[in-house]
C-alpha positions, 0 to 999 in steps of 0.5 A: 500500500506504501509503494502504490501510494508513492506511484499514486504522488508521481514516483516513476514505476521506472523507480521501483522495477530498477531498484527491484532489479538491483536486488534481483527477484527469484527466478518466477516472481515478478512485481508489476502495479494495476489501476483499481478502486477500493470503496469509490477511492481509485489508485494503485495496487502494488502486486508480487506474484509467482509464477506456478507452471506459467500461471501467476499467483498474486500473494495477498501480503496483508493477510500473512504473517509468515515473513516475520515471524516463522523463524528458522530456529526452533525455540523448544527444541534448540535446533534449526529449520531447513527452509527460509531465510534469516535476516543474516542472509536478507542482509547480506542480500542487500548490501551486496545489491546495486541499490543505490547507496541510500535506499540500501542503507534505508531497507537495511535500517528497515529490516533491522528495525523488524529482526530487532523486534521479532528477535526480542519478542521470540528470545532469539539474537537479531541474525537468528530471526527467519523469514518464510522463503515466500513471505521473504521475497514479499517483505524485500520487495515492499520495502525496497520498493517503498525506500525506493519511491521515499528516496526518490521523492527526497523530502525534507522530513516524513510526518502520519496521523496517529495509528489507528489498529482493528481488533480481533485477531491475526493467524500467524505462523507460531499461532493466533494472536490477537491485534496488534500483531506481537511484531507490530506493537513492538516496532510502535513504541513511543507512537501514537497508536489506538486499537478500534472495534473493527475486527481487521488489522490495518497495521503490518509489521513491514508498514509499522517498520516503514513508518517508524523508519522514516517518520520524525513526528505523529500527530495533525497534518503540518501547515502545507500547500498540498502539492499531489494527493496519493493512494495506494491499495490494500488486498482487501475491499470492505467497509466501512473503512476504506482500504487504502493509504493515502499519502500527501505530498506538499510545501511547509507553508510557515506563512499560513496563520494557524489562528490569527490574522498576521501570525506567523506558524510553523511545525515543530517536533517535542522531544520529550526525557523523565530523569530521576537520577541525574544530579542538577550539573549534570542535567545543565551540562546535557540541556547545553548539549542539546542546544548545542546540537541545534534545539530551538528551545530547550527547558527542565520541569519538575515532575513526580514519578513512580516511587513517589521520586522527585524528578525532572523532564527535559523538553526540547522544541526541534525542527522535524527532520532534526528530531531523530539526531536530536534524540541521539543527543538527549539518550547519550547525554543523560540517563533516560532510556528513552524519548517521547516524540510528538509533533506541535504547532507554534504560533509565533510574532514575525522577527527582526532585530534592531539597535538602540542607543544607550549612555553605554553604547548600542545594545541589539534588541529583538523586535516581534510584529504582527502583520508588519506592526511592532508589537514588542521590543526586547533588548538581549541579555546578552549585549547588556551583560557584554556592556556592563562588563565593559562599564563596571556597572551592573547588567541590570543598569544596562538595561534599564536603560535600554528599555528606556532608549526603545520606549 
């Protein structure tokens, strides 16, 4: 549904087949797109078939759960199957293709992100996961493919609503499971996600991996002037939900007021980090880190957690496509095991800066306007602090008088 999606934006189907052959598909299999229509939505279905004495086979890849988790390795008796494919062999596959450099480091990233999760729900080392040899083929086209089709899009960052996962339950090799799929849970932590009464799965685990691979943020559509709307078909055609995936392409539009007139907007990623075990210099060096690394805000709350300990939240405000690296930084520099991603919406005053003069020279003030009127004028801490060392005097007198000088 991801790939179908991507052609539906205007991806080049030349995109797809090139990247499929630079892997290369076994000898029967091929893949190849149709048009079609799911409750009144038209767009495209990506199709991997295989050839059964010159009679192709569509595999419906929606509804099977082998290419993830039928291991070759027998947990109870310690001994390994014959068939398949582990996530060893489907590494090595890959990097020694011909995909380009950067869709082959995505689609590896991809698969280790589901061998990771399978491996640590069944006990089992990541290279030790298996792949069903049918289900395998299926997973290596669908997400080369849609790494493929991302790539060639190039955009600046990759956001998606909330998940939204059916109830019920889900066949899968090692037996019936319920929803979400024990994989597909796994590879969602930290995202948005709610379960709904309609019995059918609507996340797989290769969709959860795609989207946590690529995603910097969940949460509304960002301000955008939409560019090309695209959908992509599921195998299966009932209601009430449509079973399609639509994908939107278009240009951050910072301009568009998000509730006012003259305000400017823009989208921002949260990260979010909860320490109970990080001394205050410690803390005060790692929010520095984070400025350092680019954060447009960066600010320490006090919190309660589970103990009753007194602890602290850090909370940095990121550009989106900063987000992950951001992230990076926060887990290396304190004690956290983790950080909360969502996205937000900044109203913010249009900006500019400006001198006023004092009796102890210039001072640089930010000046804040809404349509093209100021607003607010607020000199910087920073130049007062310079000038009041140069004067003996202190940064308070500074700036006093440079209040003065912009009233």
């Amino acid at each position: 549904m991801c790939v179908g999606a991507l052609r539906d934006l205007g991806v080049a189907e030349d995109v797809f087949t090139a990247a499929l052959d630079a892997v290369g598909l076994p000898e029967g299999l091929h893949a190849h797109f149709h048009r079609g229509a799911r409750r009144g939505i038209a767009g495209w279905k990506f199709h991997v078939h295989e050839s059964h004495h010159g009679h192709p086979h569509e595999h419906a890849r929606e509804h099977t759960h082998g290419h993830a988790h039928d291991h070759g390795h027998d947990h109870e008796q310690g001994h390994g199957h014959t068939h398949g494919r582990s996530y060893a062999q489907i590494r090595d596959l890959l990097s020694a293709s011909g995909l380009a450099p950067r869709v082959k480091e995505r689609a590896l990233a991809v698969f280790r992100r589901i061998a990771v999760a399978e491996g640590r729900i069944h006990g089992v080392p990541p290279d030790d996961v298996g792949f069903h040899e049918v289900g395998a083929v299926d997973s290596i086209a669908d997400i080369v493919a849609a790494c493929a089709g991302i790539e060639a899009l190039s955009p600046d960052f990759v956001c998606a609503s909330p998940l939204v996962e059916g109830s019920g339950f889900i066949e899968c090799a090692h037996g019936r499971f319920p929803l979400p799929a024990p994989a597909t849970l796994a590879l969602l932590e930290g995202i948005p996600l709610r379960q709904v009464e309609e019995q059918c799965e609507f996340v797989t685990p290769t969709g959860a991996a795609i989207l946590a691979e690529y995603c910097t943020a969940f949460g509304p559509m960002p301000a955008m002037r939409v560019s090309v709307i695209g959908y992509g078909l599921g195998t299966r055609d009932s209601g009430p939900r449509p079973n399609v995936l639509r994908a939107v392409l278009g240009e951050a539009a910072d301009d568009v007021p998000a509730g006012g007139d003259g305000y400017e907007s823009d989208e921002v990623a949260l990260l979010e980090a909860n320490l109970d075990d990080m001394t205050p210099e410690l803390l005060a060096c790692a929010c520095e880190a984070v400025r350092k690394a680019g954060a447009l805000d960066v600010w320490v709350t006090p919190a309660t957690m589970k103990k009753g300990r007194s602890a602290q939240i850090l909370h940095a405000l990121v550009e989106p496509s900063d987000s992950g690296r951001i992230a990076g930084v926060v887990l290396a520099g304190t004690s956290s095991f983790g950080v909360r991603i969502s996205g937000a919406r900044r109203l913010k005053l249009a900006r500019d800066f400006v001198e006023v003069e004092t009796r102890f020279g210039p001072v640089r003030a930010k000046r804040g306007m809404i349509g093209g009127r100021v607003v607010k004028v607020v000199p910087e801490l920073d130049a007062c602090a310079a000038l009041a060392e140069s004067a003996g005097v202190p940064v308070a007198e500074v700036y006093l008088a440079a209040q003065a000088a912009v009233r």
